[in-house]
C-alpha positions in Angstrom: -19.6 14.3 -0.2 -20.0 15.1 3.5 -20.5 13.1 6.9 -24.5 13.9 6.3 -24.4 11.3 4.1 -24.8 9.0 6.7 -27.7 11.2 8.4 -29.6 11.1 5.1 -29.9 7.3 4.8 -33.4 6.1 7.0 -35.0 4.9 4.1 -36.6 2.0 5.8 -40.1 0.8 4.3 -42.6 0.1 6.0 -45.9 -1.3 5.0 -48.6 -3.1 6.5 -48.2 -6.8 6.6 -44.0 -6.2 6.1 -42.3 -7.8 8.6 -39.1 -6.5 8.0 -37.3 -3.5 7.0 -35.5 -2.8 3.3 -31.8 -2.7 3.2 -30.3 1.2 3.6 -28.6 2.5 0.6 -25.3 4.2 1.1 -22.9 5.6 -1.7 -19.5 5.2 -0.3 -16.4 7.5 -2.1 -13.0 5.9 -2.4 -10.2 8.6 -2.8 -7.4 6.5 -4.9 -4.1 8.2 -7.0 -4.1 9.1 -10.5 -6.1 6.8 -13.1 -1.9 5.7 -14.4 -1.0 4.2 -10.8 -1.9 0.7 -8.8 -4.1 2.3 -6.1 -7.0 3.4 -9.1 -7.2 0.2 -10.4 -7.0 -1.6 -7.0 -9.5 0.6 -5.7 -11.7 0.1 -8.5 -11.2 -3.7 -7.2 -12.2 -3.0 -4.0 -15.0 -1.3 -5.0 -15.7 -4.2 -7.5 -16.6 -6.9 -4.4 -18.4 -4.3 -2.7 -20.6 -3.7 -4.8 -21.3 -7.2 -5.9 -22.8 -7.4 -2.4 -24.7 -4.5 -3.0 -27.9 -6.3 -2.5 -27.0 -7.7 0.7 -25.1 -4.7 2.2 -27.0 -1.7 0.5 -23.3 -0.5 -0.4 -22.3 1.3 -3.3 -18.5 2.2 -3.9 -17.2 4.5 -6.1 -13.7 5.4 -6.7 -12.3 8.5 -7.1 -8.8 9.2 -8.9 -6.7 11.9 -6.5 -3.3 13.2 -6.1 -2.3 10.1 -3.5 -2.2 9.7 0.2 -1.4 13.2 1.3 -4.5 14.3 -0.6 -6.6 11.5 0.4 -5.9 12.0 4.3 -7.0 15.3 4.1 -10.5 14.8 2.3 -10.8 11.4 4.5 -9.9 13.9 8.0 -12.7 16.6 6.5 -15.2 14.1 5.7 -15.0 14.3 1.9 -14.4 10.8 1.6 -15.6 7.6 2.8 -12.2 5.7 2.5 -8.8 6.0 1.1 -5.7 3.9 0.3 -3.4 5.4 1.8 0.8 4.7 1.7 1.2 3.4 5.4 4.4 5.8 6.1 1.7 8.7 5.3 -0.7 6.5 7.3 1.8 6.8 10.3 2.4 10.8 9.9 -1.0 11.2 9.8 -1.5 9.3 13.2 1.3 10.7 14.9 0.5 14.7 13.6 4.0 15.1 12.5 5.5 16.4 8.8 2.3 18.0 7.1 0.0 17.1 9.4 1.6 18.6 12.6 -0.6 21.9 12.3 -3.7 19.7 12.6 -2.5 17.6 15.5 -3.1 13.6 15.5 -5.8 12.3 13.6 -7.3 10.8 16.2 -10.3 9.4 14.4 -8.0 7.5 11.7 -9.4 3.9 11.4 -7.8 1.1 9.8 -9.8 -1.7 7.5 -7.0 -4.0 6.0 -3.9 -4.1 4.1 -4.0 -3.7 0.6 -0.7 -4.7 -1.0 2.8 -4.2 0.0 5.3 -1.8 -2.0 9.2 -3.2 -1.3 11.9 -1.1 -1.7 13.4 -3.4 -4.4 17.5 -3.8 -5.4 17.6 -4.0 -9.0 21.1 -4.6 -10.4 22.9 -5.2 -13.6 24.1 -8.3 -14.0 27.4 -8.1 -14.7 27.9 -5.6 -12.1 28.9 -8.2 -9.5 26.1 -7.1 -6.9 24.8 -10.6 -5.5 24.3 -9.1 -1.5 23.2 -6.0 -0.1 27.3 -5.6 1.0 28.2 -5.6 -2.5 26.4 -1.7 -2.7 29.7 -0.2 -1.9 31.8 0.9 -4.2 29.0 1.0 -6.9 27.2 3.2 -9.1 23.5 3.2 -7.2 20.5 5.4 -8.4 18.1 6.6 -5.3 16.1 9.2 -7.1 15.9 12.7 -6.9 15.6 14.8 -3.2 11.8 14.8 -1.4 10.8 11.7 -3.3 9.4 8.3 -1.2 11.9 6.7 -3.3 15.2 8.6 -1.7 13.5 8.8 1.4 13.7 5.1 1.7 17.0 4.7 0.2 18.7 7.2 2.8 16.9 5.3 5.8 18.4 2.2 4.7 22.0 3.6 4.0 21.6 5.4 7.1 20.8 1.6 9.0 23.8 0.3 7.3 25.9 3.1 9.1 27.6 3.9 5.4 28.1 7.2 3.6 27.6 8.6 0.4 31.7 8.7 -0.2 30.9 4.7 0.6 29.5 4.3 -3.2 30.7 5.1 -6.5 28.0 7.6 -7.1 24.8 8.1 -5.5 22.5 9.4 -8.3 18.9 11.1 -8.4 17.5 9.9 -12.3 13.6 10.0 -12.2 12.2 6.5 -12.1 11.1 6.5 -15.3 14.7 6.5 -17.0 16.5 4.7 -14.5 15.8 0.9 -15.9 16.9 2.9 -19.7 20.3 4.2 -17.2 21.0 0.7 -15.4 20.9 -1.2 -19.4 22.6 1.4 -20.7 25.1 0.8 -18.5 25.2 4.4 -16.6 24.6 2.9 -13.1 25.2 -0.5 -12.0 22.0 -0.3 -9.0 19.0 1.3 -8.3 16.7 0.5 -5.1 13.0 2.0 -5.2 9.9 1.1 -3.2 7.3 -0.7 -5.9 4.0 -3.0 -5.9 5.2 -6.4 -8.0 5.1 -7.4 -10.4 6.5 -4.0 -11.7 6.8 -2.6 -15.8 9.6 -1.4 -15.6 11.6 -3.8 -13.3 10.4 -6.7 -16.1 11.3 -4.7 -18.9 15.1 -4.7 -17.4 15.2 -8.2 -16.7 14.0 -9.0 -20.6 16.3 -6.3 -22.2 19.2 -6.3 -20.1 19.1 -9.4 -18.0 18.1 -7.5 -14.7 18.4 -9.2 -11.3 16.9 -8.5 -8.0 18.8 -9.2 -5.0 17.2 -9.8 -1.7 17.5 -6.9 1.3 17.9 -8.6 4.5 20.3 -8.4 7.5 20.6 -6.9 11.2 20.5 -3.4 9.7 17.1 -4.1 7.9 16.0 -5.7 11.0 16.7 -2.7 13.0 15.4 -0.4 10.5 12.3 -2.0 11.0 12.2 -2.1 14.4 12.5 1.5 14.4 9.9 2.1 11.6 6.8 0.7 12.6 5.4 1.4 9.4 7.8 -0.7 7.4 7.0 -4.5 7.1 8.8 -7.2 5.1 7.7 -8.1 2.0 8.6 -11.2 -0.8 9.0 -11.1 -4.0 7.6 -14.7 -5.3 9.9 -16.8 -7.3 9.6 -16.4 -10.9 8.0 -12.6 -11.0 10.4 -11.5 -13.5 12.3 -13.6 -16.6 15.9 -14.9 -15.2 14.6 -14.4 -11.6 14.2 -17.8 -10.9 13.8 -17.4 -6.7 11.9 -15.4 -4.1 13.8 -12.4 -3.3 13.0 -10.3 0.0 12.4 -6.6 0.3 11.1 -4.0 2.7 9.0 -1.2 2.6 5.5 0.5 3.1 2.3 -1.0 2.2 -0.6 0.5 0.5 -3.4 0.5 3.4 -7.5 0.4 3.0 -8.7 3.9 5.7 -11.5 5.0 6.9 -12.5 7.0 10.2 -14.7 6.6 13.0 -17.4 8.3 10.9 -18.1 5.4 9.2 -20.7 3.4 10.7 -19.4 0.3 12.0 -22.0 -2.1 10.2 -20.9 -0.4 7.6 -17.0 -1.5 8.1 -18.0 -4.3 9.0 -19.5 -5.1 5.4 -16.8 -3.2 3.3 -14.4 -5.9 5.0 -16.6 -9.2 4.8 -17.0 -8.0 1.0 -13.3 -7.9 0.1 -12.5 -11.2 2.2 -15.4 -13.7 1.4 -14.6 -12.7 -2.2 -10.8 -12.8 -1.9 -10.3 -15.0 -4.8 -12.4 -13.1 -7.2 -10.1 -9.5 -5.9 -6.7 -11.2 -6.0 -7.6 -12.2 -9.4 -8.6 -8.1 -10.3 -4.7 -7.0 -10.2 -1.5 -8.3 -10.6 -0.4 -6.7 -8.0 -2.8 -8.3 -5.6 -2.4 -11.9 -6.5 0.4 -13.3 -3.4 -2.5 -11.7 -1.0 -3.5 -13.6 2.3 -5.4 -12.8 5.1 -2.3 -12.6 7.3 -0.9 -10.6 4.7 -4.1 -8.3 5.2 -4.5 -7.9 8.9 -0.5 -8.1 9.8 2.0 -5.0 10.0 2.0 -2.0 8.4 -1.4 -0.1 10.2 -0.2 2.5 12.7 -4.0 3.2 12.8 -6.0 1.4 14.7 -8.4 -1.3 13.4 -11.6 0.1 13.1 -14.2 -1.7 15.5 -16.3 -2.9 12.1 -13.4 -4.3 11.0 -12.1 -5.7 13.9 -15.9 -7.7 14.5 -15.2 -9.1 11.7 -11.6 -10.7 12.2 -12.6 -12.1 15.5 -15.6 -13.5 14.4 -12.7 -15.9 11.8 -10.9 -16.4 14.6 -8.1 -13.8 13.2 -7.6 -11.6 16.3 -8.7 -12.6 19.7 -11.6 -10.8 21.3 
């Protein structure tokens, strides 16, 4: 998987009497997460309407499960992949050549083809625990996961916006995400906040065992820590996601983002993207994850990257971004 597979493809027949010219096969390679996350079944999606245009385009897709964004930047930078759904606060280091990336420099070459999904940082709370606003935090019992993780990350940007301290709240604690809903029903914490794709497993098993309510995240303080974080965008939770979670509730956070580079041919963007959005009922139908999608949703905030020029053809030629 190299860029020479896009200097092997001239495979163009012609015969006497043919007026035309067959379509070009190319094998395109999708770096994803592991097979237990959302972005290897969303990419499988992806790869699903792409490849149901196959005799059109000449496009073949094929996922690949990896260890995430960091992973998939990397082979995407070296040419060992052809796209990559990529988290867009890694999408953002990568652009910039800061955290991991600051040995390499910028990636200048990063190209962006469409948002896939958005991944709020979420305030789950018990409902007795008298929690009904962001202000109610203080004084509480709040899980933020363990040190390094996107999930603290997050959590400390937003307590950090809020201009409150740790000695602010009850206990600040670092359970793994996959205890934390058995902690809040057990009745260990009161809180937790972690970025997620909705609906969410774990989020509905609190809200069925334990009554579990999300409260919205909203306020000058978000509005600043977006501001500052152009890789941030708002997010809604629709009404009626969860049982007992009868309205929308608002969130924050990064958004799971559809890469490629300016390797990529741009006829070849250009299809990739037409693909995804003249089927778009057929792909918000392939994940629950993907089902609130619109095209605003899809071309709005949350690149850093800028749109690649197949890509971009496209949009204008809908009347989505101006020429």
């Amino acid at each position: 998987m190299t860029l020479s597979r896009y200097l092997l493809l001239p495979i163009l027949l012609i015969a006497s009497g043919f007026a035309g010219a067959a379509v070009v096969p190319r094998t395109l390679y999708m770096g994803t997460a592991p097979v237990v996350g959302v972005y290897f079944p969303v990419g499988g999606a992806i790869c699903a309407v792409v490849n149901r245009e196959r005799a059109q385009s000449g496009l073949r897709c094929e996922v690949e499960s990896t260890e995430g964004s960091l992973q998939n930047l990397q082979a995407l930078r070296k040419g060992e992949e052809d796209l990559a759904i990529v988290q867009s606060d890694w999408q953002y280091y990568a652009v910039k050549g800061l955290g991991p990336f600051k040995p390499q420099g910028p990636f200048a070459t990063l190209r962006a083809l469409f948002v896939v999904h958005g991944e709020p940082l979420t305030l789950v709370v018990r409902r007795n625990a008298g929690i009904a606003s962001l202000a109610d935090l203080k004084g509480k019992r709040v899980n933020v996961g363990p040190k390094g993780t996107g999930q603290r990350v997050l959590a400390d940007a937003l307590i950090q916006a809020l201009g409150w301290k740790d000695r602010d709240f009850a206990s600040l604690s670092a359970i793994d995400a996959n205890l934390q809903t058995k902690a809040l029903c057990d009745g260990q914490i009161d809180a937790f906040l972690m970025p997620m794709s909705h609906p969410n497993g774990a989020v509905e098993e609190a809200a069925m065992r334990c009554g579990a309510m999300l409260v919205s995240l909203g306020g000058p303080a978000v509005a600043r820590l977006l501001a500052d974080k152009p890789y941030l965008a708002p997010d809604e939770i629709p009404a009626g996601t969860y049982p007992g979670n009868p309205a929308p509730v608002m969130g924050f956070g990064p958004r799971a983002t559809l890469l490629a580079s300016t390797a990529m041919p741009d006829d070849v963007a250009y299809d990739i993207v037409k693909a995804v959005f003249e089927n778009l009922d057929q792909f918000r139908a392939m994940h629950p994850s993907l089902r609130t999608l619109t095209p605003k949703d899809m071309i709005g905030p949350g690149n850093t990257a800028p749109l690649h020029d197949g890509a971009r053809r496209y949009y204008q030629e809908r009347g989505w971004l101006r020429p």
